[in-house]
KOLZATOR-706253 format. One line per 4 residues: number of its first residue (from 0); their letters; for each residue x negated, y negated, z of N, C-alpha, C. Coordinates in nm, 4 decimals. Example, Ala and Ser with C-alpha at 12.3 -4.5 7.8 and 13.67 -1.06 7.14 Angstrom:
<rs>
0> AS> -1.3190/0.5690/0.7800/-1.2300/0.4500/0.7800/-1.3200/0.3300/0.7800  -1.2850/0.2250/0.7080/-1.3670/0.1060/0.7140/-1.2900/-0.0030/0.7870
</rs>
This chain:
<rs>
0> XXXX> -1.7305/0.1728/-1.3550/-1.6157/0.1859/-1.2648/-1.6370/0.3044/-1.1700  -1.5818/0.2843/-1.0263/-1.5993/0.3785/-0.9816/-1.5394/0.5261/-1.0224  -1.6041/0.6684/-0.9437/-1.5438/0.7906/-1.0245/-1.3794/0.8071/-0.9113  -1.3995/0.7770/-0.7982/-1.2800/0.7538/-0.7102/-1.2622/0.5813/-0.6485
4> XXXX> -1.1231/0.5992/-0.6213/-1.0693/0.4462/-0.5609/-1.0641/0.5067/-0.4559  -1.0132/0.6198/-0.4006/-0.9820/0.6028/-0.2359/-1.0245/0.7591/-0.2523  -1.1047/0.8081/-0.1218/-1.1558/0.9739/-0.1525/-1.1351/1.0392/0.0193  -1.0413/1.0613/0.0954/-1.0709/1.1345/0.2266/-1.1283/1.2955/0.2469
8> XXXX> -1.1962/1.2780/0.3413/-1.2321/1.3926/0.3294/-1.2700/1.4371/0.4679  -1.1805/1.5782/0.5068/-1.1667/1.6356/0.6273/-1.1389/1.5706/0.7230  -1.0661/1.4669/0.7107/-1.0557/1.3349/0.8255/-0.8948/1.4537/0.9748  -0.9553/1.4418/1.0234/-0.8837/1.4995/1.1812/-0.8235/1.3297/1.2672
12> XXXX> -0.6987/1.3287/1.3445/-0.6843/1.2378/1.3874/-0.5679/1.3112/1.5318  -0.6251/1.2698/1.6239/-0.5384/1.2945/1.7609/-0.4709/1.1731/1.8318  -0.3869/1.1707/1.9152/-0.3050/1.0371/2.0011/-0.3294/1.1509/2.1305  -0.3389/1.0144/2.2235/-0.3811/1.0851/2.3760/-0.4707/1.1645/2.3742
16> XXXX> -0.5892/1.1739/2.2960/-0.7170/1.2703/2.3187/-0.7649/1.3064/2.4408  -0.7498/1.4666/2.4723/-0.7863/1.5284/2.6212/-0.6929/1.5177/2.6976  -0.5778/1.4474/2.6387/-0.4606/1.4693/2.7686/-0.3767/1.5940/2.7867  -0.2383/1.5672/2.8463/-0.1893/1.6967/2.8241/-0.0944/1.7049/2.7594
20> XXXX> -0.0582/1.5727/2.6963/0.0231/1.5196/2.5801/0.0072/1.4914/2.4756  -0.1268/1.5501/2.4792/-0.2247/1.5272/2.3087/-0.1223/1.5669/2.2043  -0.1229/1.4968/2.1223/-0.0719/1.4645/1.9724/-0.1794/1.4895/1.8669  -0.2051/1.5891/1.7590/-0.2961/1.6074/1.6592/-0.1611/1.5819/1.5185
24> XXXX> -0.2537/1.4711/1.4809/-0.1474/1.4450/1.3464/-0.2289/1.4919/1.1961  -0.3128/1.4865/1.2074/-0.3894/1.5388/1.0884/-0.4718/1.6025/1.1402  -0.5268/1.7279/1.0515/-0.6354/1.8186/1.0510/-0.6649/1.8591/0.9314  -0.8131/1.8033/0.9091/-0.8782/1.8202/0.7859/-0.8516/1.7827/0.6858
28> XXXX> -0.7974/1.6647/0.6662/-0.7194/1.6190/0.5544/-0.7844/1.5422/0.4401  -0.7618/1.5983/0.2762/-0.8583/1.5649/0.2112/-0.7956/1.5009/0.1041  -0.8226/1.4005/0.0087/-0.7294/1.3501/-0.1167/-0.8370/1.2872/-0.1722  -0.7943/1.2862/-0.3119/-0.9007/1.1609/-0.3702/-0.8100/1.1200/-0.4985
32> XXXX> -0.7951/0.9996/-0.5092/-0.7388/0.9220/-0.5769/-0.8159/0.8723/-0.6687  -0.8244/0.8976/-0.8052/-0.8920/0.8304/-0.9340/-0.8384/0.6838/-0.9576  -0.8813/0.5901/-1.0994/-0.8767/0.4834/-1.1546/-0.7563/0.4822/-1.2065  -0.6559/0.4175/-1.1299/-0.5413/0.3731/-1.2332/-0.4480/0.5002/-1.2035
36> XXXX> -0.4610/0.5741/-1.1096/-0.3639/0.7031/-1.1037/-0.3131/0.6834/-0.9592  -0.1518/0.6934/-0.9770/-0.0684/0.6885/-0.9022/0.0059/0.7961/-0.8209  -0.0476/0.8305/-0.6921/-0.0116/0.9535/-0.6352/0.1155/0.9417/-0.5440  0.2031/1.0149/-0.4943/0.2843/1.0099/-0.4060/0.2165/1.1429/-0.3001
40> XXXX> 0.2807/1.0664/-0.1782/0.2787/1.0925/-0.0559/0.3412/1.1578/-0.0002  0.4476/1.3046/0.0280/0.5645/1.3545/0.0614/0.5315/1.4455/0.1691  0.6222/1.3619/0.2617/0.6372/1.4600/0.4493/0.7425/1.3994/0.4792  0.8145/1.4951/0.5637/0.9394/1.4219/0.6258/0.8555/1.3482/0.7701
44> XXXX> 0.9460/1.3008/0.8437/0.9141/1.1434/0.8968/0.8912/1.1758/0.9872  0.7228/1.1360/1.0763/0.6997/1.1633/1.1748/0.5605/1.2602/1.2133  0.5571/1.3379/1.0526/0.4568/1.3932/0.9893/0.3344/1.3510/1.0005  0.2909/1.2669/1.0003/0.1712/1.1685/0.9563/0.1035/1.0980/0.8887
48> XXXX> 0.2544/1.0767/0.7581/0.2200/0.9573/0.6635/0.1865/0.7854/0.7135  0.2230/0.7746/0.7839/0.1553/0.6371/0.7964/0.0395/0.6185/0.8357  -0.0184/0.7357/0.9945/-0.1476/0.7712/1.0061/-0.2059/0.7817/0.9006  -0.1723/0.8522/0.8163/-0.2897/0.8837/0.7392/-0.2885/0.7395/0.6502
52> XXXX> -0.2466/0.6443/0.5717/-0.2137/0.5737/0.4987/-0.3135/0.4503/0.5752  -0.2896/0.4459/0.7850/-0.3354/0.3452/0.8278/-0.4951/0.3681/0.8209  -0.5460/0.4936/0.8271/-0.6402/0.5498/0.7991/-0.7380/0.5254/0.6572  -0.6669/0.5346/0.5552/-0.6957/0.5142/0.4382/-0.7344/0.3763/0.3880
56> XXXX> -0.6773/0.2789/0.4543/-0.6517/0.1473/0.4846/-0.6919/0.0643/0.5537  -0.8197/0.1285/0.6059/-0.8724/0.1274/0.7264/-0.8510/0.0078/0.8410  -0.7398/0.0426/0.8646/-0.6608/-0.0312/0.9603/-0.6635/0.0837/1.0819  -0.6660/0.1983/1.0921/-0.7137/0.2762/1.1868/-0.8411/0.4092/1.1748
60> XXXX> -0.8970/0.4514/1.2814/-1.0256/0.5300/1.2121/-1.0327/0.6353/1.2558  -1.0775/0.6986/1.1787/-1.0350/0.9128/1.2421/-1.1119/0.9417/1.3066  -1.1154/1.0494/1.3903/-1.1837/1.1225/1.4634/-1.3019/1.1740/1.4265  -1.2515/1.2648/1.3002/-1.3782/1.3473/1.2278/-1.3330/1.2851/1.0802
64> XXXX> -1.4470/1.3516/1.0343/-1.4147/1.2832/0.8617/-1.4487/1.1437/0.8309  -1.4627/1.1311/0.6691/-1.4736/1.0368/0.6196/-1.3659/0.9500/0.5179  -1.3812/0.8419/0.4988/-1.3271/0.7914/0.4057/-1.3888/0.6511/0.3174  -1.3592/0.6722/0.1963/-1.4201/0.6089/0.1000/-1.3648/0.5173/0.0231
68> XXXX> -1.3934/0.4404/-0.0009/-1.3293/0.3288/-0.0875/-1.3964/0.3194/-0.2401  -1.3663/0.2908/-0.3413/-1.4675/0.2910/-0.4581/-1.6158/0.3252/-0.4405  -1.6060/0.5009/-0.4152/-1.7157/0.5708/-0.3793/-1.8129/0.4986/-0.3013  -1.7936/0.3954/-0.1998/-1.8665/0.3957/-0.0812/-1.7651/0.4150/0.0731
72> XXXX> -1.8538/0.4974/0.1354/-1.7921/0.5175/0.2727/-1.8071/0.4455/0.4060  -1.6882/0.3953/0.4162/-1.6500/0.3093/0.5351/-1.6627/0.3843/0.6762  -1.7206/0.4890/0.7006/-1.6851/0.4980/0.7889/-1.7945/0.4782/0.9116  -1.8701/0.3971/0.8601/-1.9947/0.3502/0.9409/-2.0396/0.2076/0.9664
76> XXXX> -1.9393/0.1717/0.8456/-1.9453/0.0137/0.8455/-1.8872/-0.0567/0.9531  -1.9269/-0.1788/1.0063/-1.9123/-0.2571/1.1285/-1.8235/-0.3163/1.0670  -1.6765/-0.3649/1.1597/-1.5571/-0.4003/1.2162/-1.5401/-0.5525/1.0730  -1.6478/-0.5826/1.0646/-1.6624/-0.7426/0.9531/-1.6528/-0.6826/0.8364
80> XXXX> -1.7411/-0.5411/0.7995/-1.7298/-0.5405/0.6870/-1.6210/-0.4510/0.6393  -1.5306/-0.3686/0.6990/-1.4458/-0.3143/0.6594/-1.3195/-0.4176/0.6813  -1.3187/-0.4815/0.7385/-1.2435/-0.5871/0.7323/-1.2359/-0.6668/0.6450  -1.3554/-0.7068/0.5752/-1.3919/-0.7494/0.4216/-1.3460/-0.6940/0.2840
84> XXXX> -1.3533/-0.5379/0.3062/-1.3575/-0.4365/0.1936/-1.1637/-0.4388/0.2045  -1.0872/-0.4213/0.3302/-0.9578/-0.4113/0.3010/-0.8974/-0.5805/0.3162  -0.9933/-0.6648/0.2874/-0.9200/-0.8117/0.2280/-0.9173/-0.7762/0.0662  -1.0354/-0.7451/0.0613/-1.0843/-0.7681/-0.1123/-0.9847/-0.6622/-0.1923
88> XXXX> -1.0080/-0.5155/-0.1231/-0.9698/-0.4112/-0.2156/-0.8785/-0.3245/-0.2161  -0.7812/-0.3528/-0.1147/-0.6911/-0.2764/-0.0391/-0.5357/-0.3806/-0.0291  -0.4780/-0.3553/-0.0924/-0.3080/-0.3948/-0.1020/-0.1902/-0.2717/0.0019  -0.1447/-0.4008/0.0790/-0.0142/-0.3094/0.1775/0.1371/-0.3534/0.1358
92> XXXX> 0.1905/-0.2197/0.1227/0.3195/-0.2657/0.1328/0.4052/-0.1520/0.2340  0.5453/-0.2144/0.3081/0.5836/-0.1466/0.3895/0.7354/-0.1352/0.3606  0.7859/-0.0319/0.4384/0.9544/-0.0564/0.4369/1.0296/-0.1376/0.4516  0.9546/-0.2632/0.5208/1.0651/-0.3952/0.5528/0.9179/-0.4975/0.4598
96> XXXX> 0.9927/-0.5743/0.4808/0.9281/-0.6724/0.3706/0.7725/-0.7504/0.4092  0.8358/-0.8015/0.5651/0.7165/-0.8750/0.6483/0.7049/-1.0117/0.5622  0.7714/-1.0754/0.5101/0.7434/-1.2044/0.4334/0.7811/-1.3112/0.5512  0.6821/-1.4370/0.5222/0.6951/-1.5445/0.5925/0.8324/-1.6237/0.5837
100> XXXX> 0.9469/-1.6264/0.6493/1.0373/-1.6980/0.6706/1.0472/-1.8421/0.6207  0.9392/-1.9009/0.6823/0.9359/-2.0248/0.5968/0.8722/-2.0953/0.5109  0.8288/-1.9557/0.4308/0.8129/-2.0191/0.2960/0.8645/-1.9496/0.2097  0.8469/-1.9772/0.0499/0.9296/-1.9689/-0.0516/0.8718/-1.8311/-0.1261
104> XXXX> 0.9043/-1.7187/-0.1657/0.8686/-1.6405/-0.2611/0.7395/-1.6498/-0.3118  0.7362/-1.7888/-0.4169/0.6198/-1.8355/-0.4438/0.5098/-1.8491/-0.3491  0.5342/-1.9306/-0.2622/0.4536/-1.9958/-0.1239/0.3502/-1.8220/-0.0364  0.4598/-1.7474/-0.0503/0.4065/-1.6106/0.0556/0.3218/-1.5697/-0.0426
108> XXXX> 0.3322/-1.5458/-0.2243/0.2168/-1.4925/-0.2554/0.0790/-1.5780/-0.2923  0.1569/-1.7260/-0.2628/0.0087/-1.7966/-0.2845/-0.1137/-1.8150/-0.1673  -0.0291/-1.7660/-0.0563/-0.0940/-1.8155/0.0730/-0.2357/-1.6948/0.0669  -0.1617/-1.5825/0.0585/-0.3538/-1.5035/0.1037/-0.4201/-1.5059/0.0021
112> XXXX> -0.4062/-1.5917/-0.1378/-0.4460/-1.5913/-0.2486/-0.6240/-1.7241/-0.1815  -0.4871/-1.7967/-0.0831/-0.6127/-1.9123/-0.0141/-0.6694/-1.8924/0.0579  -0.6155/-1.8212/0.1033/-0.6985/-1.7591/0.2341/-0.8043/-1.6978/0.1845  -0.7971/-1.6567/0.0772/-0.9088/-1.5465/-0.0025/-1.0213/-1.6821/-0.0764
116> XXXX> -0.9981/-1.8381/-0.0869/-1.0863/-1.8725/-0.1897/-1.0598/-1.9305/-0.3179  -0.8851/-1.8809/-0.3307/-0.8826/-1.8984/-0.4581/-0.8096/-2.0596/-0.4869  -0.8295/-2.1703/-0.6054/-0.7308/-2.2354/-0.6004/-0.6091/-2.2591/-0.6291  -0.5875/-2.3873/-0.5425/-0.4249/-2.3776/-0.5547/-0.3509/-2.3824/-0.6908
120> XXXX> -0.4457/-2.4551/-0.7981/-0.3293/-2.3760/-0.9148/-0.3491/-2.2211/-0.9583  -0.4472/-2.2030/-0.9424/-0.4572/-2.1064/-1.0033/-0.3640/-1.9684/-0.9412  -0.3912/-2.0184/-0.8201/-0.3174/-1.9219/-0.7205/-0.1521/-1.9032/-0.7542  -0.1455/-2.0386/-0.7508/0.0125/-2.0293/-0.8283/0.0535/-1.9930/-0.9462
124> XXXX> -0.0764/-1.9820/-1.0560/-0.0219/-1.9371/-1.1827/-0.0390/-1.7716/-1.1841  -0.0999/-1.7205/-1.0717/-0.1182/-1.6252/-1.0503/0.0154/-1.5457/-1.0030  0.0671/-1.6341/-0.8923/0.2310/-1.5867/-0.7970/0.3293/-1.5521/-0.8796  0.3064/-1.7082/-1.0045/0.4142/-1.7045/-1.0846/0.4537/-1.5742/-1.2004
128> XXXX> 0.3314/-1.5573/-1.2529/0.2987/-1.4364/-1.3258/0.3414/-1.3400/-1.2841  0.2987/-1.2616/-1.1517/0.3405/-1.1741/-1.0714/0.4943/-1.1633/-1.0290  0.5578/-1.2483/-1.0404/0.6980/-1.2878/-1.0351/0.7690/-1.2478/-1.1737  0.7414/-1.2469/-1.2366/0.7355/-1.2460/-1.3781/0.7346/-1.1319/-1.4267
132> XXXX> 0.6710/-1.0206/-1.3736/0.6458/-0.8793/-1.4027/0.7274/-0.8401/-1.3889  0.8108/-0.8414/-1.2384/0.8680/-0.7771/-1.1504/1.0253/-0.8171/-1.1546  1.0412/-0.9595/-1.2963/1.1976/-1.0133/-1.2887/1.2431/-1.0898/-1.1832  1.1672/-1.1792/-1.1450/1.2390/-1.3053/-1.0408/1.1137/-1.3891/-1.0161
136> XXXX> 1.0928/-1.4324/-1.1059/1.0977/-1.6148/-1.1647/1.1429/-1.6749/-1.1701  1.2958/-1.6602/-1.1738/1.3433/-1.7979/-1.1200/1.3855/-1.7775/-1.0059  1.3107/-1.6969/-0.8801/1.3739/-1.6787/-0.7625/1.2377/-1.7569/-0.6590  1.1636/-1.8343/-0.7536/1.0132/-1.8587/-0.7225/1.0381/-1.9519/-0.5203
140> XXXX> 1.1296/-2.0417/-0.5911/1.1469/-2.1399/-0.5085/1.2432/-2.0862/-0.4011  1.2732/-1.9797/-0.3596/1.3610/-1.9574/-0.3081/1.3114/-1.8841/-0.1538  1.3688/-1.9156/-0.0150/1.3165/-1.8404/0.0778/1.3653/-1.7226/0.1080  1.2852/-1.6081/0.1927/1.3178/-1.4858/0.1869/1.4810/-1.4652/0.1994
144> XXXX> 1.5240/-1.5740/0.3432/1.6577/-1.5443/0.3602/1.7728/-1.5709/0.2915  1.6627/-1.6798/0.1677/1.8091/-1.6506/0.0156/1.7266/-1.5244/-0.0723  1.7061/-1.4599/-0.0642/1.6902/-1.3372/-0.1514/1.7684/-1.1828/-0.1299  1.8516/-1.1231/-0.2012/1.8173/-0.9810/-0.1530/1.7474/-0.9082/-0.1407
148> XXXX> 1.8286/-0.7646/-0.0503/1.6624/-0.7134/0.0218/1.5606/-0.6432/-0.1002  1.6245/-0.6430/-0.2172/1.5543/-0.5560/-0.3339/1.4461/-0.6794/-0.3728  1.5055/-0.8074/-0.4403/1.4367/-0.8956/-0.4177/1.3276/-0.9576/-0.3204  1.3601/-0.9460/-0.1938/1.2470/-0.9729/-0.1204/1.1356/-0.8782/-0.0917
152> XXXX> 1.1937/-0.7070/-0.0967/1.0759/-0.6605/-0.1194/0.9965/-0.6660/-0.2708  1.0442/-0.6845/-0.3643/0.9656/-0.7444/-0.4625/0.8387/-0.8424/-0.4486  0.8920/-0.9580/-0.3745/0.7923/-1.0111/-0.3671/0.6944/-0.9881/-0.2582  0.7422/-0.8464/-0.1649/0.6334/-0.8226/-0.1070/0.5371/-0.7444/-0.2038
156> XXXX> 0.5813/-0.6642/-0.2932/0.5057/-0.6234/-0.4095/0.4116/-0.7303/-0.4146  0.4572/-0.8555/-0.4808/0.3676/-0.9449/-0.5176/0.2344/-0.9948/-0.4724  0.3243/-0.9890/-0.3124/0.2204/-1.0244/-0.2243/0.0797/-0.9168/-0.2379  0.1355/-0.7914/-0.1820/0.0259/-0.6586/-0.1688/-0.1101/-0.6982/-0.2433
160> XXXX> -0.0341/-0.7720/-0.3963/-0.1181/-0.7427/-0.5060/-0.1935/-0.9066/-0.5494  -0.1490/-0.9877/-0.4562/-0.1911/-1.1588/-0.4760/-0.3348/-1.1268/-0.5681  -0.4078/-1.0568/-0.4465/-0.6194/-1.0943/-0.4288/-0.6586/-0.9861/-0.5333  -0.5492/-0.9745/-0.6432/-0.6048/-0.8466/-0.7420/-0.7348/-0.7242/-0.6471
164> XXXX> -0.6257/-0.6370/-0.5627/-0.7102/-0.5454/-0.4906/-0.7263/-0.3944/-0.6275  -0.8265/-0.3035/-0.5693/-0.8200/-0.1639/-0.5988/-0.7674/-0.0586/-0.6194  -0.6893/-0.0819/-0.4902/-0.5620/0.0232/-0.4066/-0.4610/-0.0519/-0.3620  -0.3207/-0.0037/-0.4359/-0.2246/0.0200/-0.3141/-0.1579/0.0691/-0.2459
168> XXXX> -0.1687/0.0698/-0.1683/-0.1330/0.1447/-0.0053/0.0310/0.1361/0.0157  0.1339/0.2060/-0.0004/0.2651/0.2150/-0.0190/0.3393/0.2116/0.0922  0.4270/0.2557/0.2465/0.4469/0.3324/0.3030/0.6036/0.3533/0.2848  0.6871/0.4561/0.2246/0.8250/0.3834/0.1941/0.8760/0.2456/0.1815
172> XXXX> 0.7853/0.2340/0.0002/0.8212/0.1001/-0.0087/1.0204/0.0643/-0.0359  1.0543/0.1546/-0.0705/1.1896/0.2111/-0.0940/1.3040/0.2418/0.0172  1.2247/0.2484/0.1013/1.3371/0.3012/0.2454/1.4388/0.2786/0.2928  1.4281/0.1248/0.2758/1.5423/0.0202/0.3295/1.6172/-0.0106/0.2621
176> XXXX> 1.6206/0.0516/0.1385/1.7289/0.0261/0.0352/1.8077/0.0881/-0.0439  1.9263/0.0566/-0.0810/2.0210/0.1609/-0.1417/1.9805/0.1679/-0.2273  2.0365/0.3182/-0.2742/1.9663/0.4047/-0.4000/1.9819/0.3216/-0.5219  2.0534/0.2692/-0.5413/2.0736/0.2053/-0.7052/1.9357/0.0508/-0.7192
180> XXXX> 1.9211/0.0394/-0.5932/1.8304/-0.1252/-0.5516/1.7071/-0.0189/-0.5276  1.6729/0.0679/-0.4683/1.5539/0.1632/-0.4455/1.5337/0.1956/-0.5947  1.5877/0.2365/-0.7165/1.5650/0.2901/-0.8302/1.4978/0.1741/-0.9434  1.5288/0.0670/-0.9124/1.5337/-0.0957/-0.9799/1.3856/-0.1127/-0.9179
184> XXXX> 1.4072/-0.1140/-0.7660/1.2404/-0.1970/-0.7318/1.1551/-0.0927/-0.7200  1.1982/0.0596/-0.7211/1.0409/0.1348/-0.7581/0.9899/0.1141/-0.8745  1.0736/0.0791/-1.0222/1.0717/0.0440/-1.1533/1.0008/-0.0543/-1.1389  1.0114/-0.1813/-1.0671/0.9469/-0.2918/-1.0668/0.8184/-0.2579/-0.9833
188> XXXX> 0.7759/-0.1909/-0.9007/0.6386/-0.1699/-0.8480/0.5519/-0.0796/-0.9581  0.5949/0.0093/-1.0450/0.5469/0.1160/-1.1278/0.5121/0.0231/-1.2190  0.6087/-0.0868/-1.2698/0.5265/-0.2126/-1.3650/0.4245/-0.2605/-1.3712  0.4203/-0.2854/-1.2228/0.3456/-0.4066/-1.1395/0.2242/-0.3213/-1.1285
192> XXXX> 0.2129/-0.1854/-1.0616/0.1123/-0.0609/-1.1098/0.0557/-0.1051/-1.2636  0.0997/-0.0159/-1.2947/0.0442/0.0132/-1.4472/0.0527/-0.0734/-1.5027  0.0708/-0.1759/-1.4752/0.0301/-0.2887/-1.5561/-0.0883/-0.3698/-1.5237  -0.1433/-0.3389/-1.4022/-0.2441/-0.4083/-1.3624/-0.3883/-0.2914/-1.3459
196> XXXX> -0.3489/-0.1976/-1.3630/-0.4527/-0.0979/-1.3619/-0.4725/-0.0165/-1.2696  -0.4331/-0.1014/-1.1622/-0.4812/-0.0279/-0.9705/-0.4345/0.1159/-0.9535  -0.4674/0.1535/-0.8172/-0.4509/0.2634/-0.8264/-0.4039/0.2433/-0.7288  -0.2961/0.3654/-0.6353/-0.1648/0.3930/-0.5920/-0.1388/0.4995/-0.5036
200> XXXX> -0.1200/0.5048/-0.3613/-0.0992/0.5872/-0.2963/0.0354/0.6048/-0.2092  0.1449/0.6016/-0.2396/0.2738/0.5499/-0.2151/0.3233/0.6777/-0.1498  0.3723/0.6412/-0.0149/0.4738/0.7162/0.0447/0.6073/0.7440/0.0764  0.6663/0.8383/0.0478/0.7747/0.8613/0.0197/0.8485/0.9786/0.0722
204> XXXX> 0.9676/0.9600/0.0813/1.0640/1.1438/0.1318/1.1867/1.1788/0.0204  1.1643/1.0698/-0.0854/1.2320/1.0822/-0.2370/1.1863/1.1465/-0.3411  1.2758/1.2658/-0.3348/1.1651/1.3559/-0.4190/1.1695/1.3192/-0.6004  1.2620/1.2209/-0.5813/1.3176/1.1611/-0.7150/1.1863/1.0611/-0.7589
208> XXXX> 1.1393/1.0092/-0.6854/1.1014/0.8913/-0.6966/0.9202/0.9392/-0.7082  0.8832/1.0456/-0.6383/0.8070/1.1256/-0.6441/0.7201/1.1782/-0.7579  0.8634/1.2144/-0.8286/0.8591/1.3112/-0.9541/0.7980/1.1924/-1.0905  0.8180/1.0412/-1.0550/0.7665/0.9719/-1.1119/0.6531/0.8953/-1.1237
212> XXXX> 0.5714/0.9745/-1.0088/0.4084/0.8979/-1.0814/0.3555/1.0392/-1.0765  0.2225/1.0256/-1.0748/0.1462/1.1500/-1.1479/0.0870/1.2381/-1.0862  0.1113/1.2414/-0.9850/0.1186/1.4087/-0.9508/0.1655/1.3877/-0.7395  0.1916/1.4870/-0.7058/0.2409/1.4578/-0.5251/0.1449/1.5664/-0.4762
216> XXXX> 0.1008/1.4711/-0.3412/0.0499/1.5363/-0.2402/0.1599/1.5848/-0.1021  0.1441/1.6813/-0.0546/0.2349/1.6919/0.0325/0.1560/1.7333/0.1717  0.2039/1.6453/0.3259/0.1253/1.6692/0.4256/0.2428/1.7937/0.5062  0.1639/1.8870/0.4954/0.2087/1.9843/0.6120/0.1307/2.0446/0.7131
220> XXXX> 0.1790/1.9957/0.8260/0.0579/2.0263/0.9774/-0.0412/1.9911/0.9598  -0.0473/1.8432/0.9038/-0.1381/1.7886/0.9014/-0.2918/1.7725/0.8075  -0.1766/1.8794/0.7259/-0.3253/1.9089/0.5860/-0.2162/1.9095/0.4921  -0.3032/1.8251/0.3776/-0.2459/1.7465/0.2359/-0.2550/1.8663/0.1502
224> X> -0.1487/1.8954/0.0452/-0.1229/2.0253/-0.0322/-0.0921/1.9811/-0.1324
</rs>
């Protein structure tokens, strides 16, 4: 197994580079995330948690610095293969749900399951399971716009985690929801965690919610503390 799941190191990131409106959101920013260990993310908003997260995720790419995925570094790899590495090994989840409208609970986590290769039963005994963890199985058949919002981000949980990835990538998965429904579905993602082994980089401005996985990083001016 690898000795890290996700490892940055000194990664710098600017908006408008050389202008006179330059934006520096990170400087030097370093983390490394072990097997199965669940870190939180804490900056107030605007900070550069999602940069850094889109970064990590490699959905965007830094300036300076590197970043690593199960101790190999992406940051040289061509556009196919990191595109490969965050199909296979990299799970997203966001503040709003992003689920397909017209399909069913079930249907949204079976779809990138196909897209990935896998078959259709299996894929489904896979959704169903995952449904199952998280307490809404019998919500299988149901479309997003009959679900609540605690419920539907659940099954974006599900989704994140269809293609059994490495990492998941958090960004206030909690945000959009009232505290008593935020306390229920972080419970149900911490399941869905540790029950599957992965490892966890979740962002957050709840220091409650924080205090419950295993240890917090905090970004200030752009360097992780």
């Amino acid at each position: 197994m690898s000795e890290l799941v996700l490892g940055l190191e000194g990664v710098d990131k600017a908006y408008n580079k050389g202008k006179p409106n330059e934006v520096t959101v990170l400087r030097g920013a370093s983390l490394a995330v072990k097997p199965g260990e669940v870190v939180a993310l804490v900056a107030p908003s605007g900070a550069g948690k999602s940069t850094l997260l889109h970064i990590a995720g490699l959905l965007d790419t830094p300036d300076a610095g590197s970043v690593a995925i199960n101790d190999q570094d992406m940051t040289k790899l061509s556009d196919k293969k990191r595109t490969a590495v965050r199909r296979d090994s990299v799970g997203f989840v966001y503040q709003f749900h992003h689920l397909l409208p017209e399909f069913t609970a079930l249907e949204n986590i079976v779809l990138p399951q196909l897209a990935n290769g896998t078959k259709q039963a299996e894929a489904e005994a896979h959704a169903q399971e995952l449904l199952a963890r998280v307490g809404i199985a019998a919500r299988a058949d149901h479309r997003p716009a009959a679900l609540s919002g605690g419920e539907q981000q659940r099954v974006a949980f599900c989704r994140a985690l269809a293609n059994k990835p490495h990492l998941l990538l958090a960004d206030e998965p909690t945000g959009n929801l009232d505290p008593g429904t935020s306390d229920t579905v972080f419970a149900a993602l911490m399941e869905l965690v540790q029950g599957t082994g992965l490892s966890a980089l979740i962002a957050t401005h709840n220091m409650e919610l924080a205090a419950r996985m295993d240890r917090t990083l905090h970004l200030e001016d752009g360097r992780l503390v």
